[in-house]
C-alpha positions as CSV (number, residue, x, y, z in Angstrom):
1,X,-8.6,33.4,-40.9
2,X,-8.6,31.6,-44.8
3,X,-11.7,33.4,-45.4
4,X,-10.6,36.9,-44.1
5,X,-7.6,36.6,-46.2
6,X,-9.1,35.6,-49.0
7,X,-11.9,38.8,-48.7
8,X,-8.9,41.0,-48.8
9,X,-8.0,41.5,-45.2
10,X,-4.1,41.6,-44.7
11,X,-2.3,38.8,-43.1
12,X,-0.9,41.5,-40.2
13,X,-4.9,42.3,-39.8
14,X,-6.0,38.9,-39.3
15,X,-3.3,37.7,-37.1
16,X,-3.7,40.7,-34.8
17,X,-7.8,40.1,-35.0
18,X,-7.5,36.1,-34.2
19,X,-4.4,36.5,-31.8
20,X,-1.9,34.0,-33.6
21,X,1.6,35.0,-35.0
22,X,1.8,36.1,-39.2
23,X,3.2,33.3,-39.7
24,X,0.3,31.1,-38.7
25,X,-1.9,32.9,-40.4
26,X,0.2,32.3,-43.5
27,X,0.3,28.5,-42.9
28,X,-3.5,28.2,-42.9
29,X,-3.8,30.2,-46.0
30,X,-1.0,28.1,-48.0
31,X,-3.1,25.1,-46.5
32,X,-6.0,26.4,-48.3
33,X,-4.2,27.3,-51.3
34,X,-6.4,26.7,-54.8
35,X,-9.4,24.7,-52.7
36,X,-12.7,24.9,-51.2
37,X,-12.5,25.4,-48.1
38,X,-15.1,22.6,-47.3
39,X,-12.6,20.3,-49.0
40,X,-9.5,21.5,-47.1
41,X,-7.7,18.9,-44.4
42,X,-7.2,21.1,-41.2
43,X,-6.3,18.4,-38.8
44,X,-2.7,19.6,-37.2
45,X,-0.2,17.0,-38.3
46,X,3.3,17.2,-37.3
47,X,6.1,18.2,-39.3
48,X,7.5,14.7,-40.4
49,X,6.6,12.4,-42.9
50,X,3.0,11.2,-43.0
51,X,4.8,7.3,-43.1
52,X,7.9,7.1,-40.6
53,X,10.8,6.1,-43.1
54,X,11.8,3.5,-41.1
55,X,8.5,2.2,-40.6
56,X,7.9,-1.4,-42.0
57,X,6.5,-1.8,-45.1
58,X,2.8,-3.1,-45.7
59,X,3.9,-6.6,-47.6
60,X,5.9,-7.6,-44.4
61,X,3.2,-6.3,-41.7
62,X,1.4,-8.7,-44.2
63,X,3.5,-11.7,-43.8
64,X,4.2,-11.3,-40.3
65,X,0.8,-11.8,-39.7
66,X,0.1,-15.0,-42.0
67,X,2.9,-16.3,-40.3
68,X,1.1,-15.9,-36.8
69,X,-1.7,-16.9,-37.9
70,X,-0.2,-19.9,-39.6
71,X,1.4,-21.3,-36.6
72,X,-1.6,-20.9,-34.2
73,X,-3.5,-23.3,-36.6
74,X,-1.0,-25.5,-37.6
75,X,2.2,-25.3,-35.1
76,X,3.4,-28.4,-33.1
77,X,4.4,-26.3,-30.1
78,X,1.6,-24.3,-30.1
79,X,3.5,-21.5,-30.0
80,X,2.8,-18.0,-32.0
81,X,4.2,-15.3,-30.4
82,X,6.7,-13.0,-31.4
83,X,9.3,-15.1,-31.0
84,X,8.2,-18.3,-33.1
85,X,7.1,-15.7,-35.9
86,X,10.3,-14.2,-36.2
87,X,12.4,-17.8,-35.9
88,X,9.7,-18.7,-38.8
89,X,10.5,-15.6,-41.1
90,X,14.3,-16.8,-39.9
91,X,14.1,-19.8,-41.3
92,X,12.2,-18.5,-44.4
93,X,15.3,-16.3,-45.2
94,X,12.9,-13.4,-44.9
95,X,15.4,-10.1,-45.2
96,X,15.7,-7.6,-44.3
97,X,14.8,-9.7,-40.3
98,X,12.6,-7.4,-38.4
99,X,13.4,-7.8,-34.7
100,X,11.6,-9.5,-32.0
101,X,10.0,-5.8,-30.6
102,X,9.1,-4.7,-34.3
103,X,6.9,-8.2,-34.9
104,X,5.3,-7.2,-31.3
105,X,4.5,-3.7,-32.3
106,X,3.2,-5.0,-35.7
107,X,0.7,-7.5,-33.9
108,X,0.1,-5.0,-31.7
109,X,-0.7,-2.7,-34.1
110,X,-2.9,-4.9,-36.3
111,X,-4.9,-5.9,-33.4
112,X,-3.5,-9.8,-33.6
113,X,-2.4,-9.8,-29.5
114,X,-4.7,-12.2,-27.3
115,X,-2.9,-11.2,-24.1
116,X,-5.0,-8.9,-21.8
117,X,-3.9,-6.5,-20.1
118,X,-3.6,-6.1,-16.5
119,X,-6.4,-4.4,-14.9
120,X,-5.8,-1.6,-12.3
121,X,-7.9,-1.2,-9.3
122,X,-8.2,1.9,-7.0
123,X,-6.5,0.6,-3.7
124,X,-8.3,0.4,-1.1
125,X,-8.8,2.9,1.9
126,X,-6.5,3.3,4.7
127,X,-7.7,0.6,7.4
128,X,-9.8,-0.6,5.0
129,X,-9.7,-4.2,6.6
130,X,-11.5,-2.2,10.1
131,X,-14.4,-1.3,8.9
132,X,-14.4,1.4,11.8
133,X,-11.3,3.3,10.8
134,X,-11.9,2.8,7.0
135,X,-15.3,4.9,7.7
136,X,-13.7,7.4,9.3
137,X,-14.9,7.2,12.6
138,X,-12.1,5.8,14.7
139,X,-8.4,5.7,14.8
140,X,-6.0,3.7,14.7
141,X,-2.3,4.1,16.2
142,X,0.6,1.3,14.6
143,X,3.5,0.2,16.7
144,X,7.1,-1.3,16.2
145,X,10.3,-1.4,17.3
146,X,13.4,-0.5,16.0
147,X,16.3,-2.6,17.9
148,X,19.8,-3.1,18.0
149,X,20.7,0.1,18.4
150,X,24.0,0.7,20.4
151,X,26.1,3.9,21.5
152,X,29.9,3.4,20.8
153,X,30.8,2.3,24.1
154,X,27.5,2.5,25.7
155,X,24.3,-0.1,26.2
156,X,22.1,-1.3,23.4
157,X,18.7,-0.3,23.5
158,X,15.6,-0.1,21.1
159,X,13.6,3.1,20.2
160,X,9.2,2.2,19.8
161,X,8.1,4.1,17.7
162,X,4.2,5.2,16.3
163,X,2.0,6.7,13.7
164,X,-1.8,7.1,13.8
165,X,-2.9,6.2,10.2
166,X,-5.5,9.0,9.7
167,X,-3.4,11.4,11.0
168,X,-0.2,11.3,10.9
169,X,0.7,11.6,14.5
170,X,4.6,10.7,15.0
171,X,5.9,8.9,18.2
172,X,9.3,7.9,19.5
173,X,11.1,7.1,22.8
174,X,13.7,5.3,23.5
175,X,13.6,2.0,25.4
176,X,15.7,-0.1,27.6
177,X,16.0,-3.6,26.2
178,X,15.9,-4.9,30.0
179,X,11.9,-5.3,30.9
180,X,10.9,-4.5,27.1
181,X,7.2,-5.5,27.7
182,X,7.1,-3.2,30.8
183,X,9.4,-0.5,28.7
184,X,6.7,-1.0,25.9
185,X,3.5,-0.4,27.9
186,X,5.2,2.7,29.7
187,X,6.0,4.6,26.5
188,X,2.2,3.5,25.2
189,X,0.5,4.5,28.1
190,X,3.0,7.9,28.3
191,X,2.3,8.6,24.4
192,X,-1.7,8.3,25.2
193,X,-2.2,10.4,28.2
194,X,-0.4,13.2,25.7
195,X,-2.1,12.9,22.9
196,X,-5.3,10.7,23.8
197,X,-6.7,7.4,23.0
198,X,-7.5,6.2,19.5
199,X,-9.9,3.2,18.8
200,X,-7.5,0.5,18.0
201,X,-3.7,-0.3,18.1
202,X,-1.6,-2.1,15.5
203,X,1.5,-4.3,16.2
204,X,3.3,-6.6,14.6
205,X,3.8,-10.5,16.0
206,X,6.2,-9.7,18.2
207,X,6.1,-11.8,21.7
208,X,6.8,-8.4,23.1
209,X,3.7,-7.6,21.4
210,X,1.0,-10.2,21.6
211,X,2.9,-12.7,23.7
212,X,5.1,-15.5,23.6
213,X,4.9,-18.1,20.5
214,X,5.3,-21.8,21.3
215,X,3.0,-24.6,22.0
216,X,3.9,-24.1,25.5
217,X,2.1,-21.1,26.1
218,X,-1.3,-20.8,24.4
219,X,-3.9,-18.7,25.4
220,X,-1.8,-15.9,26.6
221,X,-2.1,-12.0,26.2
222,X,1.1,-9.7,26.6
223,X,0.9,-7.0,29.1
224,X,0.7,-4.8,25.9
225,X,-2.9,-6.3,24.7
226,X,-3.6,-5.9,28.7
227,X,-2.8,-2.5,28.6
228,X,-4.9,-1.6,25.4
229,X,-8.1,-3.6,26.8
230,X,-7.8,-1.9,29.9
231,X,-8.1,1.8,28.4
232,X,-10.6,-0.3,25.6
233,X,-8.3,0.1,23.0
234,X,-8.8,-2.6,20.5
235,X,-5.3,-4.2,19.8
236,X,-4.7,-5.4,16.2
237,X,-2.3,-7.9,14.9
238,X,-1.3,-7.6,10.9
239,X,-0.3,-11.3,9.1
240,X,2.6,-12.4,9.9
241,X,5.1,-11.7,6.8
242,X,2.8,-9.7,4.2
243,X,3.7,-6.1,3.6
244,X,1.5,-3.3,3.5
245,X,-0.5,-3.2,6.6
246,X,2.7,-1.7,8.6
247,X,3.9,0.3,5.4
248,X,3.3,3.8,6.7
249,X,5.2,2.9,10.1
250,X,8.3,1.4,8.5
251,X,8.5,4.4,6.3
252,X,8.6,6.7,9.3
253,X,11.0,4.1,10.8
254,X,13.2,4.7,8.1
255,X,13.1,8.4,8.4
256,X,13.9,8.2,11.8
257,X,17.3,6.5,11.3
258,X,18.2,8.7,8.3
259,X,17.4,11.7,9.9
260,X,18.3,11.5,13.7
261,X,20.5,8.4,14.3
262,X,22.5,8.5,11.3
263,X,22.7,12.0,11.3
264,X,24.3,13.2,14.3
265,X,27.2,11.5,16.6
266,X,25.4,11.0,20.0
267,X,27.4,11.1,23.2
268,X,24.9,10.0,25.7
269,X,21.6,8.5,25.2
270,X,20.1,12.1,26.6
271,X,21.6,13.6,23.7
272,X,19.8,11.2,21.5
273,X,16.6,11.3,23.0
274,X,16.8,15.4,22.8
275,X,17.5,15.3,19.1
276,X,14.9,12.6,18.8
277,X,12.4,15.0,20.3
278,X,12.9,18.0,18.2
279,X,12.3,15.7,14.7
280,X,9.2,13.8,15.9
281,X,7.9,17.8,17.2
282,X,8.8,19.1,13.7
283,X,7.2,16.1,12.6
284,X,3.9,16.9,14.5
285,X,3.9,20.4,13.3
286,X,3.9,19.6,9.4
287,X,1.4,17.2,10.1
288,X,-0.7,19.5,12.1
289,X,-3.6,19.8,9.7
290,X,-4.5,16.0,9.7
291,X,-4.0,15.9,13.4
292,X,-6.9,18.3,13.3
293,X,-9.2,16.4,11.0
294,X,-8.7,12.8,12.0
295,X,-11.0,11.0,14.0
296,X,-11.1,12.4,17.4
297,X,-9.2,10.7,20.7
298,X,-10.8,9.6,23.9
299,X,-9.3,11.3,27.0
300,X,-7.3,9.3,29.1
301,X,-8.9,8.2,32.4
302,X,-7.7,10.7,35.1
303,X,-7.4,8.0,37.5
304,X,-6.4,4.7,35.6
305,X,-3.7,2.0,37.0
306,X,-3.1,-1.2,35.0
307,X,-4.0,-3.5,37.1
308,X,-2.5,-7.3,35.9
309,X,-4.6,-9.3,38.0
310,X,-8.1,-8.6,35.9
311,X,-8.7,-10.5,33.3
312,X,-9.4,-8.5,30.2
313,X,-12.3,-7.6,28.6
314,X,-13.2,-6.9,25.1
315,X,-12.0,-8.3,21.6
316,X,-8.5,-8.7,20.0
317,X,-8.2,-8.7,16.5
318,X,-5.9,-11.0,14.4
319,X,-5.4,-10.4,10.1
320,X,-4.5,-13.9,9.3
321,X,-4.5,-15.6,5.8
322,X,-6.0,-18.5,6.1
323,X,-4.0,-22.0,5.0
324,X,-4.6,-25.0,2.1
325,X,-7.7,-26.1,4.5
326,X,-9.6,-22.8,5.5
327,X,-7.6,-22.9,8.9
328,X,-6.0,-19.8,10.7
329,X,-3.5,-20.1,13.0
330,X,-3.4,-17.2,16.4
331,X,-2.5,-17.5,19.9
332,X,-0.9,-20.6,19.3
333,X,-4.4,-22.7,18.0
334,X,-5.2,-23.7,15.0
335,X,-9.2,-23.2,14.0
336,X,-10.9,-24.0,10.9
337,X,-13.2,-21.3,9.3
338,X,-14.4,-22.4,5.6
339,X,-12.7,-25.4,4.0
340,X,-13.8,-22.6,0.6
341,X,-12.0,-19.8,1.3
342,X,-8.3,-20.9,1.2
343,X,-5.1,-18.9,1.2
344,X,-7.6,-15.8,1.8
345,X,-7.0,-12.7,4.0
346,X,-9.5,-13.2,7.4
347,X,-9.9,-10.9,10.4
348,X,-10.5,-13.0,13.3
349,X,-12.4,-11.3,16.4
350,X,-11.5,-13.1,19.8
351,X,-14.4,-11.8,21.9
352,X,-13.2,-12.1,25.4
353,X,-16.7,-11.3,26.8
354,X,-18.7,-14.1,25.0
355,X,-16.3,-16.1,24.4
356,X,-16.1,-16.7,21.1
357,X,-14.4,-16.3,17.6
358,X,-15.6,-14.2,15.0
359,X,-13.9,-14.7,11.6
360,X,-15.0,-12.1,8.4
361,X,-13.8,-12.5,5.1
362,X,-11.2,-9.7,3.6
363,X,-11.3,-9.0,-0.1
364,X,-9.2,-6.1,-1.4
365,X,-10.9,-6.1,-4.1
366,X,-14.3,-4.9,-2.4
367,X,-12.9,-3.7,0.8
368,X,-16.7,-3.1,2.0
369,X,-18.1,-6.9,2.0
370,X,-16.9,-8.4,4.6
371,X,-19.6,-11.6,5.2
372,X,-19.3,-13.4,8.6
373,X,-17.4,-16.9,7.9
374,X,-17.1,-18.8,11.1
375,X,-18.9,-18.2,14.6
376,X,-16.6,-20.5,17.0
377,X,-16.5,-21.2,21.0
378,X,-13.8,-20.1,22.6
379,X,-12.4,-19.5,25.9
380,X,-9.2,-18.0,26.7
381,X,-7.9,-19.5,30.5
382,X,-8.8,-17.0,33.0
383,X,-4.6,-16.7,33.9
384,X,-4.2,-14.6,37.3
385,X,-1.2,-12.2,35.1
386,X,0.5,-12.8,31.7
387,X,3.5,-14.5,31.3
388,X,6.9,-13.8,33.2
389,X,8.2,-10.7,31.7
């Protein structure tokens, strides 16, 4: 544009030619006003100053960091930081003071930090502790239950609810709290025949869930992991008190109560479970196309029965973190699988066929290695039915 201008062209010309207002046109040229134009500074710069006006001068950038560097050689603390160097320059009756954020940004600036920052890594992929449903090639369905819900004037009862990690698939029914374990496996094994069988099952460490907790009953499977070895679903159980492995669920349990129980005024539990319905349908519906691309779903055996008296086959998994020795804690035992890998995330595999535990290392960090730690005996009492329900 400088050089068209300066060959005679007119401004209007040249900003028509090149697409730009007059005015830029006219900018450029002043730019260029009286020099070659291999000498000229075309870099944009803003509009402001080249120096901020309220930017510190260069003597006391200077002395803020002789002062630092001072006190890392010589204080009795040990202590150079922002802080110290600005109590220093205090107590040196530097003025004007700058504050303690403008000696940061000035070590910051001059490169004198030794802090590092931290270091962000990718998360890892959903189910990325199942090395089946982080691949892709199985899915997993996550329980819970939300309780202590009441009608004014009516029974309590709790509402289980479900959502299949790959795709999205919403569940809820509502529950009676008499029988819950029975109450449980009904709305599982209604919610499968509809929409299939997925590889493995989440819960929590509910007794309703895995069984009851004590010393007096170890050894013992819930009719919920019953149920789920029975259709060869493999049930999971997350570590107890660590977010994140449930996150999905509780979100969609939250969602639930803001958008169907504290929405509406219910006058029956019918009422409720109608309105409950139409969300977790609407719910379906958005999430449709990741229905249609997760893994796919067994059908449900046309002529299944649970039967309690069978012992169960296959494995149950347990995510544990291990404890100050290496030891994990499930079903009530205590085992020991590497004195080395303390307070560590774990997946232990109790296979019910061979008899034995399986423990693999968990690193979120490289969600793909997953070396075998412990290979221990173990047999589970062959019990004739779980506990009293």
């Amino acid at each position: 544009m400088v050089v068209a201008v300066r060959k005679g062209e007119s401004v209007r010309a040249v900003a028509r030619r090149f697409g730009v207002s007059r005015g830029a046109v006219r900018h450029w040229v002043d730019r260029a006003q009286g020099q070659r134009l291999d000498r000229v500074d075309f870099a944009d710069r803003g509009r402001g100053p080249r120096r901020p006006a309220n930017r510190t001068d260069a003597p006391t950038e200077d002395r803020v960091l002789a002062t630092r560097a001072r006190l890392r050689a010589q204080s009795d603390l040990g202590e150079y930081g922002a802080d110290a160097v600005r109590r220093t320059l205090a107590d040196e009756g530097l003025a004007p003071l700058p504050s303690r954020r403008t000696v940061g940004r000035i070590l910051e600036r001059r490169g004198a930090l030794d802090a590092r920052r931290r270091v962000r890594r990718p998360a890892p992929p959903p189910g990325w502790y199942l090395p089946e449903v982080a691949r892709g090639q199985a899915e997993l369905d996550a329980f819970d239950l939300v309780e202590g819900l009441a009608l004014k004037g009516g029974p309590a009862f709790d509402v289980l609810t479900g959502l299949s990690l790959h795709g999205g698939l919403a569940y809820a029914a509502v529950l009676s709290p008499a029988a819950r374990a029975r109450a449980i496996a009904g709305g599982l094994e209604a919610h499968w025949r509809e929409a299939g069988l997925p590889g493995f099952a989440q819960f929590d460490n509910a007794a309703v869930f895995q069984g009851p907790h004590g010393k007096k009953h170890p050894d013992v499977l819930s009719r919920v992991v019953r149920l789920c070895a029975s259709l060869q679903v493999t049930p999971v159980f997350v570590p107890p008190r660590e977010p994140g492995f449930q996150a999905a669920l509780e979100n969609f349990n939250g969602q639930w109560q803001a958008k169907v129980w504290q929405r509406f005024v219910f006058e029956d539990l019918a009422a409720l479970e109608a309105q409950s319905a139409r969300y977790v349908a609407a719910k379906r519906a958005r999430a449709a196309p990741r229905v249609e691309a997760a893994p796919a779903r067994r059908a449900f055996p046309a002529r299944w029965r649970l039967d309690l008296q069978v012992f169960p086959a296959g494995c149950v998994y347990f995510v544990r973190r291990t404890g100050d020795g290496g030891h994990v804690r499930l079903l009530e035992r205590t085992f020991l699988v590497d004195p080395h890998w303390t307070h560590r995330l774990v997946r232990c595999e109790v296979d019910l066929d061979r008899d034995e535990l399986r423990c693999y290392a968990l690193r979120r960090r490289a969600p793909e290695d997953q070396p075998l730690l412990a290979r221990l005996p173990y047999r589970l009492l062959r019990r004739k039915k779980p506990f009293h329900e």
